[in-house]
FIKOLZA-1660 file (N, C-alpha, C; in steps of 0.1 Angstrom, whole numbers, plus 5000, padded with zeros to 4 digits):
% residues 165
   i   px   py   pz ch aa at
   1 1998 0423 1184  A  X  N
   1 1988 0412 1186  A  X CA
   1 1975 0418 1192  A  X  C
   2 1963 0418 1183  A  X  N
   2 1955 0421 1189  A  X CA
   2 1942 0404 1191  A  X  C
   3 1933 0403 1201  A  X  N
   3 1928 0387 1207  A  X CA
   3 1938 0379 1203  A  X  C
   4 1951 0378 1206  A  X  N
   4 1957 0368 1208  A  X CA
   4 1961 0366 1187  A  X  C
   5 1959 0372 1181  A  X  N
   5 1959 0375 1169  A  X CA
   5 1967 0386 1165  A  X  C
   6 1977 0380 1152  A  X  N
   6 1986 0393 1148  A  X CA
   6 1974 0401 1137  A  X  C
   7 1978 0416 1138  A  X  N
   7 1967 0425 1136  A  X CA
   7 1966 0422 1116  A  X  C
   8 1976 0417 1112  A  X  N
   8 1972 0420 1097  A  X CA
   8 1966 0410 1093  A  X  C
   9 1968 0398 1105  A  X  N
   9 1956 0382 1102  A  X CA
   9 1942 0395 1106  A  X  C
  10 1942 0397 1115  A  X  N
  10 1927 0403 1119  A  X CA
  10 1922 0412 1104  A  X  C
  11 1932 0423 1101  A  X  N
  11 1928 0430 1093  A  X CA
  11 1920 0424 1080  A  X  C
  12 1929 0414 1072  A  X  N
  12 1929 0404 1063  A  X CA
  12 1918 0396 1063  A  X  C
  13 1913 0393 1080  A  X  N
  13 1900 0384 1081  A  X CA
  13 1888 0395 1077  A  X  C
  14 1893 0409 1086  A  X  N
  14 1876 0420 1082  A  X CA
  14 1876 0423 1071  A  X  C
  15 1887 0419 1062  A  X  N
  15 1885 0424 1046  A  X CA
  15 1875 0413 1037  A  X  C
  16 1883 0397 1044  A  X  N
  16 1872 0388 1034  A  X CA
  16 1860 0386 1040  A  X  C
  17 1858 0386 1055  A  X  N
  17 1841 0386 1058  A  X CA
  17 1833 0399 1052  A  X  C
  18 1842 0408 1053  A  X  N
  18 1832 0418 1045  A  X CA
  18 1829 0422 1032  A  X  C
  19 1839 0415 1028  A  X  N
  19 1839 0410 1010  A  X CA
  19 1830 0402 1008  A  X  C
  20 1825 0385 1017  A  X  N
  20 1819 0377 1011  A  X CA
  20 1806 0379 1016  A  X  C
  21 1802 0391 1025  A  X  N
  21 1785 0392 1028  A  X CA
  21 1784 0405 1020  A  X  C
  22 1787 0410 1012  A  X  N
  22 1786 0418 1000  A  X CA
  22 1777 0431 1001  A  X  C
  23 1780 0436 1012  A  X  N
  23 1779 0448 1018  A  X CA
  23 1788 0458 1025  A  X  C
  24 1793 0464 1019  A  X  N
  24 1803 0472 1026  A  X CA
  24 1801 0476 1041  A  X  C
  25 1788 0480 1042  A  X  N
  25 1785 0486 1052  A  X CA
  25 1781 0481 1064  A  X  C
  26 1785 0467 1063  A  X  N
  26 1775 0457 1074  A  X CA
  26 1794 0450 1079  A  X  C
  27 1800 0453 1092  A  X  N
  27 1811 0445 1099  A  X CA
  27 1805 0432 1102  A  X  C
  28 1815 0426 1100  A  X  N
  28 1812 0410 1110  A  X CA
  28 1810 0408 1123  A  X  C
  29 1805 0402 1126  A  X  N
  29 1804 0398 1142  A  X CA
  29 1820 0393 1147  A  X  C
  30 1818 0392 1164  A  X  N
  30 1834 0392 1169  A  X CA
  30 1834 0375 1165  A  X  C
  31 1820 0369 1166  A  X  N
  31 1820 0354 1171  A  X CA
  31 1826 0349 1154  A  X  C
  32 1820 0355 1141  A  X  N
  32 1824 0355 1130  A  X CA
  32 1836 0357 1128  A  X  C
  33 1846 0369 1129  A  X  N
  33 1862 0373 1132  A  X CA
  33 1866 0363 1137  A  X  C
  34 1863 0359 1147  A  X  N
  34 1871 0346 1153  A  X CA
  34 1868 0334 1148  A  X  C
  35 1858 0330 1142  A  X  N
  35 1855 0316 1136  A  X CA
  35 1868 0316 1121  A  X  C
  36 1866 0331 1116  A  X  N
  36 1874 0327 1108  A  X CA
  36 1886 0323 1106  A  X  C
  37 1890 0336 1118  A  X  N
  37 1906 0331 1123  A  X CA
  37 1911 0319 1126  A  X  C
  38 1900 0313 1135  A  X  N
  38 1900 0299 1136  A  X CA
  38 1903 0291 1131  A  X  C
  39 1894 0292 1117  A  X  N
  39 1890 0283 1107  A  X CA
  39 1903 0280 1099  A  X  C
  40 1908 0295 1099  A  X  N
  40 1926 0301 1083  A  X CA
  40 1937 0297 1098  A  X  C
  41 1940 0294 1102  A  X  N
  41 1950 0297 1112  A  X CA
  41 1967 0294 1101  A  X  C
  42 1967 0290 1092  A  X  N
  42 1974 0286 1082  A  X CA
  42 1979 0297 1074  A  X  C
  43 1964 0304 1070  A  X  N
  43 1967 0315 1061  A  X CA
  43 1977 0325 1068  A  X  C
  44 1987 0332 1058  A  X  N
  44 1999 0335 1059  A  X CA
  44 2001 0354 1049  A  X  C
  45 1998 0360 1058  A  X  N
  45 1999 0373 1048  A  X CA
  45 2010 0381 1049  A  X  C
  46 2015 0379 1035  A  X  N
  46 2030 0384 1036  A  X CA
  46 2027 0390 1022  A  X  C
  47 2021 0394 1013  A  X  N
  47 2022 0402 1001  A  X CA
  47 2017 0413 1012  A  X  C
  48 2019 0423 0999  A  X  N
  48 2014 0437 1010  A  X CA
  48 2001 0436 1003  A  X  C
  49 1987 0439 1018  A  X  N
  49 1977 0437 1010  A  X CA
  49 1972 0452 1008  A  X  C
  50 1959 0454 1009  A  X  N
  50 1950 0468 1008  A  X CA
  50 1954 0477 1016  A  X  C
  51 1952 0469 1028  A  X  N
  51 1955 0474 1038  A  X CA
  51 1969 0479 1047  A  X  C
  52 1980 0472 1039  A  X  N
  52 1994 0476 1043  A  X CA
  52 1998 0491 1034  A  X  C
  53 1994 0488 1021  A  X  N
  53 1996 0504 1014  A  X CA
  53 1986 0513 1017  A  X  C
  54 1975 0513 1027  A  X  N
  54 1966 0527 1026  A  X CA
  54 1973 0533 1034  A  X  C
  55 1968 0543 1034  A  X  N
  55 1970 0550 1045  A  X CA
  55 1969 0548 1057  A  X  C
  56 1974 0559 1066  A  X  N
  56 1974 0561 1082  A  X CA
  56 1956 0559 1086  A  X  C
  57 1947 0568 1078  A  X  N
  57 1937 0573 1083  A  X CA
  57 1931 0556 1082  A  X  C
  58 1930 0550 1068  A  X  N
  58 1924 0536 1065  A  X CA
  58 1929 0527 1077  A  X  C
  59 1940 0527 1086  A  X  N
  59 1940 0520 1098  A  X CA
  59 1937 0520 1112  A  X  C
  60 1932 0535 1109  A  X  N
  60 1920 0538 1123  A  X CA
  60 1910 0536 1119  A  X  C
  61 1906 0535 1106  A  X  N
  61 1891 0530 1105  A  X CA
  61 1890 0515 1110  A  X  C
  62 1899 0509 1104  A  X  N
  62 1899 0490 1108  A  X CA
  62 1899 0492 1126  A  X  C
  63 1908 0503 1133  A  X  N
  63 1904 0501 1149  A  X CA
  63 1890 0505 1151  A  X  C
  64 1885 0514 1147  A  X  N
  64 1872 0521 1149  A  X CA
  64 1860 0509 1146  A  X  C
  65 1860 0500 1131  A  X  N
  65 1852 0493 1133  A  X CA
  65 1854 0482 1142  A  X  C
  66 1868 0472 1149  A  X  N
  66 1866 0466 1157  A  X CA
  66 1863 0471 1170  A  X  C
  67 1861 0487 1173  A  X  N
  67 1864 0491 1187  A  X CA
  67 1842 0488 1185  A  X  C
  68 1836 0494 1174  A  X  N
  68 1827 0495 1174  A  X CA
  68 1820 0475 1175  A  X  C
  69 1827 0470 1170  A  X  N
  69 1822 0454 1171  A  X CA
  69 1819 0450 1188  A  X  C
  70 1834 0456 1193  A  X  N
  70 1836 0454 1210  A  X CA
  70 1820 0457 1213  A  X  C
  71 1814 0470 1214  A  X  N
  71 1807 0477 1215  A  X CA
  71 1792 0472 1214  A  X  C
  72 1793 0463 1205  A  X  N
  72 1778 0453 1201  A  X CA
  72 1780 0445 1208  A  X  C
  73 1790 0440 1208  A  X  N
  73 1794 0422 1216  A  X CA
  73 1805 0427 1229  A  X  C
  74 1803 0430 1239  A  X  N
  74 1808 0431 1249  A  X CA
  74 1816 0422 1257  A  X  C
  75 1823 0423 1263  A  X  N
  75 1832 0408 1265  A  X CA
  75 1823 0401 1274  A  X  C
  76 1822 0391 1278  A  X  N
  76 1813 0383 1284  A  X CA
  76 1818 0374 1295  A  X  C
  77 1822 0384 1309  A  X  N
  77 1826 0378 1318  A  X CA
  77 1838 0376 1319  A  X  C
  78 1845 0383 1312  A  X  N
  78 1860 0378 1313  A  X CA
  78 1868 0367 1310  A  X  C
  79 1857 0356 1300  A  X  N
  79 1862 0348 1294  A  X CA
  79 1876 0345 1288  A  X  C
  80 1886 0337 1288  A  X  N
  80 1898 0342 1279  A  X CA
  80 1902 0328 1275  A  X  C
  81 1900 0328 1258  A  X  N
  81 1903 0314 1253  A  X CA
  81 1917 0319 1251  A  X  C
  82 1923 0306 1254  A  X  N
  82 1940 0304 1249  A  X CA
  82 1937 0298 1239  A  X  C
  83 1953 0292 1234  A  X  N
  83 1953 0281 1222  A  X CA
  83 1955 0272 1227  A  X  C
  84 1960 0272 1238  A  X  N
  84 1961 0256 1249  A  X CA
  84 1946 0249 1246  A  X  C
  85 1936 0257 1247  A  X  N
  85 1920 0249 1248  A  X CA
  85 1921 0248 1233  A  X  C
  86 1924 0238 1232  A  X  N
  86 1921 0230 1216  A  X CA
  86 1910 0214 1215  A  X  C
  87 1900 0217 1205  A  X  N
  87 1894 0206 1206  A  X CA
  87 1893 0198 1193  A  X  C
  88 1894 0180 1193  A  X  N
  88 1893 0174 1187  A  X CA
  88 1887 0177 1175  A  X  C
  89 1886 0171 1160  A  X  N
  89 1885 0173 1149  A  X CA
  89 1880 0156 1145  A  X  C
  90 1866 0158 1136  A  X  N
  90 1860 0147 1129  A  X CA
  90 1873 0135 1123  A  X  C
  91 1880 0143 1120  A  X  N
  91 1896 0133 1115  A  X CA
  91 1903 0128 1124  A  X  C
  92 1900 0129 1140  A  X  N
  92 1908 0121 1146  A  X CA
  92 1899 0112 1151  A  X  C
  93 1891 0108 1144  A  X  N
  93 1883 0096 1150  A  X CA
  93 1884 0081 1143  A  X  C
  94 1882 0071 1148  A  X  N
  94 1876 0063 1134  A  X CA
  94 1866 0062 1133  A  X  C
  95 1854 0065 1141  A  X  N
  95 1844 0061 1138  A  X CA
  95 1835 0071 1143  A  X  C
  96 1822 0076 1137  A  X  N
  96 1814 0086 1139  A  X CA
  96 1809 0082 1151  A  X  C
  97 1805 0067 1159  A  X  N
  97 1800 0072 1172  A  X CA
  97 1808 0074 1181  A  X  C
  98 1826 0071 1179  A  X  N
  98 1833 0076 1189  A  X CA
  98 1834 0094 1190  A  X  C
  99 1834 0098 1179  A  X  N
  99 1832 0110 1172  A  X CA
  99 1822 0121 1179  A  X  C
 100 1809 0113 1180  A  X  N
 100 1794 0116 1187  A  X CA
 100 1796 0118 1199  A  X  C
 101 1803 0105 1207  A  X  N
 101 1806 0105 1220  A  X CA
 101 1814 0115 1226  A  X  C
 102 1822 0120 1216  A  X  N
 102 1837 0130 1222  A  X CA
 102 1827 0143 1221  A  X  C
 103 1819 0147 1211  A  X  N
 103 1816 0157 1213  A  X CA
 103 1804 0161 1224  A  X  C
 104 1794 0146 1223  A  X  N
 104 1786 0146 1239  A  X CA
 104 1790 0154 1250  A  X  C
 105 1801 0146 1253  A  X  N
 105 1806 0151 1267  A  X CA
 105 1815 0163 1268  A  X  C
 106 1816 0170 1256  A  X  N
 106 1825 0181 1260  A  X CA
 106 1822 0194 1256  A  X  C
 107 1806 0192 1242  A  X  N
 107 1800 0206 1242  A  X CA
 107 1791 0211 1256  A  X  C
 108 1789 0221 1254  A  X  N
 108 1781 0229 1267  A  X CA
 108 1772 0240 1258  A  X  C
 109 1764 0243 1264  A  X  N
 109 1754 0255 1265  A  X CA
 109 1764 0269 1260  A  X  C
 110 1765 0275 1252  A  X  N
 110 1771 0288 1251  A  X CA
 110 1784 0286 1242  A  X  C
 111 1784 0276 1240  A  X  N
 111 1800 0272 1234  A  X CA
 111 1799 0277 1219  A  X  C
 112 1808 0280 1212  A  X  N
 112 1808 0285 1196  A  X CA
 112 1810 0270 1188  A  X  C
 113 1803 0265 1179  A  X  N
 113 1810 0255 1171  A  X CA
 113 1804 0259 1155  A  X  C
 114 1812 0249 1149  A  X  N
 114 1812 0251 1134  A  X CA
 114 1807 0238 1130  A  X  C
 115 1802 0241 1120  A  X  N
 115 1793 0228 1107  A  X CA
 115 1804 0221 1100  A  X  C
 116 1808 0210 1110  A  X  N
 116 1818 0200 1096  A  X CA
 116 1812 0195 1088  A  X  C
 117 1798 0189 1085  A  X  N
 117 1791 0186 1075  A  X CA
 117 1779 0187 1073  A  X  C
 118 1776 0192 1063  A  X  N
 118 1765 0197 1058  A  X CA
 118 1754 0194 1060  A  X  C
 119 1745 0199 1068  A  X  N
 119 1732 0193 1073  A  X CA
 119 1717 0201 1066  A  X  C
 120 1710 0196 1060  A  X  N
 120 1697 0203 1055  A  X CA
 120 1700 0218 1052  A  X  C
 121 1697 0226 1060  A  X  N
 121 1696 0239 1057  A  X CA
 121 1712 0247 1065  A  X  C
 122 1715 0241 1069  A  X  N
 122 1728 0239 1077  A  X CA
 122 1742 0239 1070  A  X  C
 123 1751 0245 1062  A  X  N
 123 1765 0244 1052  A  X CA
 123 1773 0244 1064  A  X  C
 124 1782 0234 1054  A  X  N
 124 1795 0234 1062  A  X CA
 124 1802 0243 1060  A  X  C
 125 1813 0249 1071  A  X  N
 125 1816 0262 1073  A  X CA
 125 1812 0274 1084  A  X  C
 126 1797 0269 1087  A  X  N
 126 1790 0277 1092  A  X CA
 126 1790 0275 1107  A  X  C
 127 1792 0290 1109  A  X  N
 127 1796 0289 1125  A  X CA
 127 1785 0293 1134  A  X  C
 128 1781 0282 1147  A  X  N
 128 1771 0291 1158  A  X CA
 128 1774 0284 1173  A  X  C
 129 1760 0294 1175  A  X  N
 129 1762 0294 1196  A  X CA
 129 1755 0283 1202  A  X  C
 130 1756 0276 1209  A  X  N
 130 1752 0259 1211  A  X CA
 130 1738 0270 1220  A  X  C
 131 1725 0266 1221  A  X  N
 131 1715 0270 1222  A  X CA
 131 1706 0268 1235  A  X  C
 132 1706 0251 1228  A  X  N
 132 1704 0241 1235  A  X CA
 132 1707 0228 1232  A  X  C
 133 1709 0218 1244  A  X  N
 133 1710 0205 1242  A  X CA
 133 1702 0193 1245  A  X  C
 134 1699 0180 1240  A  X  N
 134 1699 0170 1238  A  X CA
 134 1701 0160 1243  A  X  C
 135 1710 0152 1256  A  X  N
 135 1715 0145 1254  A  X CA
 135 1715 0133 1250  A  X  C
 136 1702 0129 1247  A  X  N
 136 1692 0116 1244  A  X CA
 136 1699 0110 1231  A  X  C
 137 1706 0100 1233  A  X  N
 137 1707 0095 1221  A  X CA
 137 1723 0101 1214  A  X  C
 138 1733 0093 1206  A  X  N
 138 1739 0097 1201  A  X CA
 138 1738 0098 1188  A  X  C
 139 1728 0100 1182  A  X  N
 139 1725 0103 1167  A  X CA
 139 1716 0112 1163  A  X  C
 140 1707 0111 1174  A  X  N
 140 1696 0122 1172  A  X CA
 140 1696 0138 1171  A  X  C
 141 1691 0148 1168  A  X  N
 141 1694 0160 1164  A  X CA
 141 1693 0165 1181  A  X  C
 142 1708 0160 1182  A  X  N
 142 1711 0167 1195  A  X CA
 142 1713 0183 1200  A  X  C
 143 1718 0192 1192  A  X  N
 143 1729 0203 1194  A  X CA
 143 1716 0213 1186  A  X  C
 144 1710 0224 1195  A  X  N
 144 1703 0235 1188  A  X CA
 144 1714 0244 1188  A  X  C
 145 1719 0252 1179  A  X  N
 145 1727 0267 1175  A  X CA
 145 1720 0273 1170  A  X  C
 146 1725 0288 1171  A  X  N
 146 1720 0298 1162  A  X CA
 146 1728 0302 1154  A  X  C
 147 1728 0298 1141  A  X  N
 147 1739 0299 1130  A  X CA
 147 1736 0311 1129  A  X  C
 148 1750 0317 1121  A  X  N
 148 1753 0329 1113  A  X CA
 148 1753 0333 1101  A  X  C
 149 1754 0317 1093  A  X  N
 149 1753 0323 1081  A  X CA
 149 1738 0317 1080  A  X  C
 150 1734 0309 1082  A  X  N
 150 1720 0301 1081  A  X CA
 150 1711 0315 1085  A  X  C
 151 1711 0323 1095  A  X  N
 151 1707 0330 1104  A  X CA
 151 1696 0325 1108  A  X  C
 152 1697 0318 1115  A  X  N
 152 1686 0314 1129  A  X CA
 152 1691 0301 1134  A  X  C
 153 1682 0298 1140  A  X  N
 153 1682 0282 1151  A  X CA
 153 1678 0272 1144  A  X  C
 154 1686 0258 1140  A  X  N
 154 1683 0249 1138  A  X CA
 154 1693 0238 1150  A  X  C
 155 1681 0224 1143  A  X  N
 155 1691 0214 1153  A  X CA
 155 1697 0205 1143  A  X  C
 156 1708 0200 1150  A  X  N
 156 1719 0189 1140  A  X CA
 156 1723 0182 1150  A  X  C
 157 1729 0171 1144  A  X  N
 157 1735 0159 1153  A  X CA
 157 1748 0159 1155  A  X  C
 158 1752 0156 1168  A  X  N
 158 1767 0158 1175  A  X CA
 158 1780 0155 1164  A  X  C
 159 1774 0147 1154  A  X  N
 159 1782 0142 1143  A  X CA
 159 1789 0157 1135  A  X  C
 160 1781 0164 1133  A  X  N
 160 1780 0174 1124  A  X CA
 160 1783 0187 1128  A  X  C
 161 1789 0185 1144  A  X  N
 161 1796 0198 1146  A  X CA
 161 1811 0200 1148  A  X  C
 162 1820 0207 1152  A  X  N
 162 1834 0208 1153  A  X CA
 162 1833 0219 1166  A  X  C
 163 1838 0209 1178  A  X  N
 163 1840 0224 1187  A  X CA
 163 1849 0234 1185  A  X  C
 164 1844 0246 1184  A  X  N
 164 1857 0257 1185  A  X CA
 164 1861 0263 1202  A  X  C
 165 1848 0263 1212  A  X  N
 165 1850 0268 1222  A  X CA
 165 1842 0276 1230  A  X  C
% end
């Protein structure tokens, strides 16, 4: 188990982030690695992939680039998410302003969330770091992030995010 993650989910994730930004040479971010894991928690790897038949040396490379990820992104105070901290999902609502409201009161400054629906320049999918906030109003473009795949800062409404943590 490496973050709380068995290592061939990890491996499995740095093979498709680094497949779908179509550069070999560019790793993902840790905040990305974990959005994704996040996101697959379902996905189930049990064929032998790439990475189960390479070699010895091909699985020190996969430690080396996450040792090197550590290395950019440093742990940050000793944080430690469980799976216990689980947050609500747009489907357990009936209605978007109860929806608005749940996520009002329980995003923060620094928190990671994801794009459940697709906002202007903004895809759903897309994961970032809460920036700044808003509280004015439950519809208004409350929640500044810095997306990842967008790459930069935009604002969206409380509607349109999914806490991850």
């Amino acid at each position: 188990m490496e973050m709380g993650f068995q290592r061939k989910n990890i491996e499995f994730a740095l093979k498709s982030l680094s497949g779908a930004s179509g550069t070999a040479s560019s790793s993902p971010g840790v905040e990305a690695l974990v959005g994704w894991l996040l996101d697959h928690p379902d996905v189930q790897v049990t064929e032998l992939s790439d990475f189960e038949t390479a070699s010895e040396e091909s699985d020190e490379e996969v430690v080396e680039e996450v040792e090197e990820i550590e290395t950019v992104y440093p742990d940050s105070g000793g944080a430690v998410v469980t799976e216990s901290q689980t947050y609500k999902k747009r489907a357990d609502f009936l209605s978007n302003d109860d929806y608005a409201v749940y996520v009002r009161e329980n995003i923060q400054v620094g928190m990671m969330v994801r794009c459940c629906r697709t906002y202007e320049e903004v895809c759903e999918g897309d994961v970032g770091k809460v920036i700044k906030l808003d509280r004015d109003g439950l519809h208004d473009l409350n929640v500044q992030c810095d997306w990842q795949q967008k790459g930069g800062t935009y604002w969206v409404r409380y509607i349109n995010v999914e806490l991850l943590g």
